[in-house]
N, C-alpha and C positions, 0 to 999 in steps of 0.2 A: 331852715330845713336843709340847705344845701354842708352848711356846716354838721348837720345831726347825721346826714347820710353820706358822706364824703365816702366817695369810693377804696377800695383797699383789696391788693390783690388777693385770689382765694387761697394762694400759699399762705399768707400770714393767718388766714384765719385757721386752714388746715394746723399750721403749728400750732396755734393757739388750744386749739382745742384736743390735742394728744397733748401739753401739757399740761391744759387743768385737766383734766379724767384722769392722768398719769397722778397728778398729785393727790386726787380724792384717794386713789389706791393707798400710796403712802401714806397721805394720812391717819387712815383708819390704820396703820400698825406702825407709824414710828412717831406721829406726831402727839395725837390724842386718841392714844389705845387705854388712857384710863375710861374712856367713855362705855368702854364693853362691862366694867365694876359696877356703872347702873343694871347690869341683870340681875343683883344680889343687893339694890338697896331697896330697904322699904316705900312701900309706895304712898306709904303715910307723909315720906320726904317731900315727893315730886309737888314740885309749884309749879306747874308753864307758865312759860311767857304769855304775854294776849295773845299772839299770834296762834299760842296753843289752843284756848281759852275761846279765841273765837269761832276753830275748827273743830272742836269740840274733840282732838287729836286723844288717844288714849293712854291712861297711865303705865307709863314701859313695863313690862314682866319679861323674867329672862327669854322668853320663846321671842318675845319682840324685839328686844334687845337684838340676838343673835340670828334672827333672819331677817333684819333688816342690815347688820356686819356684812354675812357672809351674802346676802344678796348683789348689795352694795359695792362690794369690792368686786366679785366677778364681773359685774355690768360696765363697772367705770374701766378695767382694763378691755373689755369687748369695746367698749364706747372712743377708749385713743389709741384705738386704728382707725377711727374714724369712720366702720360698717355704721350702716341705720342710722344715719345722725340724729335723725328725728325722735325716732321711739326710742331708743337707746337713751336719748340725751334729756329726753322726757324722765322717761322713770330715773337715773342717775342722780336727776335734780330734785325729784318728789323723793326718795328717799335719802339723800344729805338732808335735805331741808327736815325732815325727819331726825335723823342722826344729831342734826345742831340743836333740836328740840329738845331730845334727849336728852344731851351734854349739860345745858344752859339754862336747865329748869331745875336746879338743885342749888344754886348760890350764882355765884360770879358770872356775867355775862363778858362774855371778849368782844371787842370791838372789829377784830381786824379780821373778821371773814364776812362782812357785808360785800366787798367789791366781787369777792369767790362767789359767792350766792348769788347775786345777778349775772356774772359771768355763766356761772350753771343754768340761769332763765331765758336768758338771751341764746346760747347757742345750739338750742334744738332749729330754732326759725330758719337755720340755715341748712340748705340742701349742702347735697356730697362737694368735700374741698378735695384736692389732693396736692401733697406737699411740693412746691416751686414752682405752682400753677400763676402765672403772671394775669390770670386776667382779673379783671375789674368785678366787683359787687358792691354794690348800693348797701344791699342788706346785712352782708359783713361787713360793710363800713358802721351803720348802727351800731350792730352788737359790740363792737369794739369801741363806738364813742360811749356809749351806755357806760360798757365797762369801769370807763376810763372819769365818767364821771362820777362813778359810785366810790372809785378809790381816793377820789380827789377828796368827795363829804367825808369820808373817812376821817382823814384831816382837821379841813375846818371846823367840824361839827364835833372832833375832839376838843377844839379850841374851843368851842361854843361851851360845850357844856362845863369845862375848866372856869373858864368868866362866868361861867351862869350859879353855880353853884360853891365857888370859890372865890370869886371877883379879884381884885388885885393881892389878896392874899395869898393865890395860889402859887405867883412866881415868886413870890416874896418867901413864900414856905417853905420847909425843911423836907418837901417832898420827894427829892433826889437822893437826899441823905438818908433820909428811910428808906428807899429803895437799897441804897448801897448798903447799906447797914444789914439790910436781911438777903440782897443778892449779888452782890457786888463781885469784881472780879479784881485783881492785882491792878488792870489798868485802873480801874474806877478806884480804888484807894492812893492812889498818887494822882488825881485829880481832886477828892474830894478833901487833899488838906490844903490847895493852895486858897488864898482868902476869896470870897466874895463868887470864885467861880461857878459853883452850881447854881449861885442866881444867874447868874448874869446868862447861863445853859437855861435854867427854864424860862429868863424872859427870852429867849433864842427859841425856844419852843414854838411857842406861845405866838410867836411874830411868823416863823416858819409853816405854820399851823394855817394861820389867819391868811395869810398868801398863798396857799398853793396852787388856789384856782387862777393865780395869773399863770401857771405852764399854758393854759390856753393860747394865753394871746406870745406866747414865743412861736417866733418863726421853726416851722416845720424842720427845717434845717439845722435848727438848735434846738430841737425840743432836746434830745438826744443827753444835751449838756445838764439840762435840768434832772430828769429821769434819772439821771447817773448820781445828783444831789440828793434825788432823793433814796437813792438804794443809798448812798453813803451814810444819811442819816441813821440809816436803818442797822448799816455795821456798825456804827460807833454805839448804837444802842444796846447791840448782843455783845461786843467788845467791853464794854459796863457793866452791864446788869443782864444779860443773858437771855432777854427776851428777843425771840426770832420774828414775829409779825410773819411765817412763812405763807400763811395765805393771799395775805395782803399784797407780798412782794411778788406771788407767782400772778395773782390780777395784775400786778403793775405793768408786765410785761406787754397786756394791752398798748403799751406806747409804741412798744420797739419794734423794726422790722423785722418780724420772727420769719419772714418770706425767705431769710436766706439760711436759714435752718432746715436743711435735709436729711432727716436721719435715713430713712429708706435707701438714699443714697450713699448715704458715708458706710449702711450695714452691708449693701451691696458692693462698695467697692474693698472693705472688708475682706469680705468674702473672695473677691477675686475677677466679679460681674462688672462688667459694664450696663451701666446707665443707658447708654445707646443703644444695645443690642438690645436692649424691651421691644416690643410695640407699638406703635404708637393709636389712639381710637384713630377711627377715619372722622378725616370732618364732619359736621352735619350740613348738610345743603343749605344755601341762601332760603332766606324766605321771602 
């Protein structure tokens, strides 16, 4: 328990949460803007997930589609400034989780916005942060190990189902090579003619995969080195074969101290304000 709530100041959580709400926005128009093309597919298509299936959630039609868009996106940049944490961050998460219904209920499921989607569930719970606030929460310490362990299954649970459904055939596979073959980049084809190497990358995977959840037991002070391995993995990935994981990696950020991320402050001295001359609240009295 002590490890599940480990305290974490409320600036990191404050940053954290103006970057994912920042990204929901982006996302709905630069990441997965083909998702608004379900208001014009047949709903003969739509399969939901269970998740759908057991909400008894309804077949999208364009009215749905597009006020669940345009709801969506207003709320999540209302939501990272971080007003209303609570109601704002509520509905923000009931309609993504929505939005990915949408998406993921006509063919291919994505793997890499589970850690996003508990990030969205966990941080209503938290009352108001404000960005380089030093003090201590128990509660945004959760929200952020939650996080942190939903991006970690990510991982594993990739690994898992690669062995569960492929066994040792799968590093053994040409599965790199059909990736490169249908998305490959100039780097990825001067890697994929030297011999043996794209096995010897997916038994790398595959071991990479199977380990992640030791960044646990690295010392706090080195987590830092890990996290950095694992965003590196993640550029030699787009550097290859052009898939971005962008949701996955803005969850990841759960690790880092996002406490020394000021934007209020860096727009204010921008501007020409001092940081100092604000107000500051009055303390609240002893109890």
């Amino acid at each position: 328990m002590k490890w599940l709530f480990s305290p974490v100041p409320l600036g990191r959580v404050a940053a954290f949460r103006t970057l994912v709400y920042a990204f929901v926005a982006l996302d709905l128009v630069i990441f997965t803007p083909w998702v608004r093309s379900h208001a014009n597919t047949p709903g003969s298509l739509y399969q939901p997930l269970r998740v759908g299936r057991l909400l008894h959630l309804p077949t999208p039609t364009a009215l749905l589609v597009h006020v669940v868009f345009w709801s969506l996106l207003g709320l999540a940049v209302a939501a990272a400034t971080g007003r209303a944490p609570r109601i704002l961050g509520w509905l923000v998460f009931a309609l993504y989780f929505e939005w990915m219904i949408i998406a993921m209920s006509y063919g291919k499921v994505d793997h890499d916005r589970i850690g996003l989607l508990v990030a969205l569930a966990v941080l209503p719970t938290i009352a108001r942060a404000r960005h380089g606030d030093k003090s201590l929460t128990s509660a945004g310490g959760w929200a952020l190990r939650v996080t942190q362990i939903a991006v970690v299954c990510t991982y594993f649970l990739a690994a898992w189902a690669k062995l569960r459904f492929g066994g040792l055939d799968w590093p053994l596979s040409a599965v790199l090579a059909q990736a490169i073959v249908r998305r490959g980049t100039w780097l990825a084809d001067q890697i994929a003619v030297v011999p043996g190497l794209l096995i010897v990358a997916q038994f790398g995977i595959i071991a990479f995969e199977l380990l992640s959840p030791l960044i646990f037991a690295v010392p706090q002070r080195y987590r830092w080195m890990a996290v950095a391995f694992f965003y590196s993995f993640h550029v030699m990935t787009f550097a290859t074969i052009t898939i971005s994981f962008a949701p996955h990696l803005v969850a990841m950020t759960s690790f880092l101290s996002l406490e020394r991320l000021r934007p209020i402050v860096w727009v204010r001295r921008a501007l020409g304000r001092s940081p100092d001359s604000e107000p500051h609240p009055a303390p609240e009295p002893a109890s």
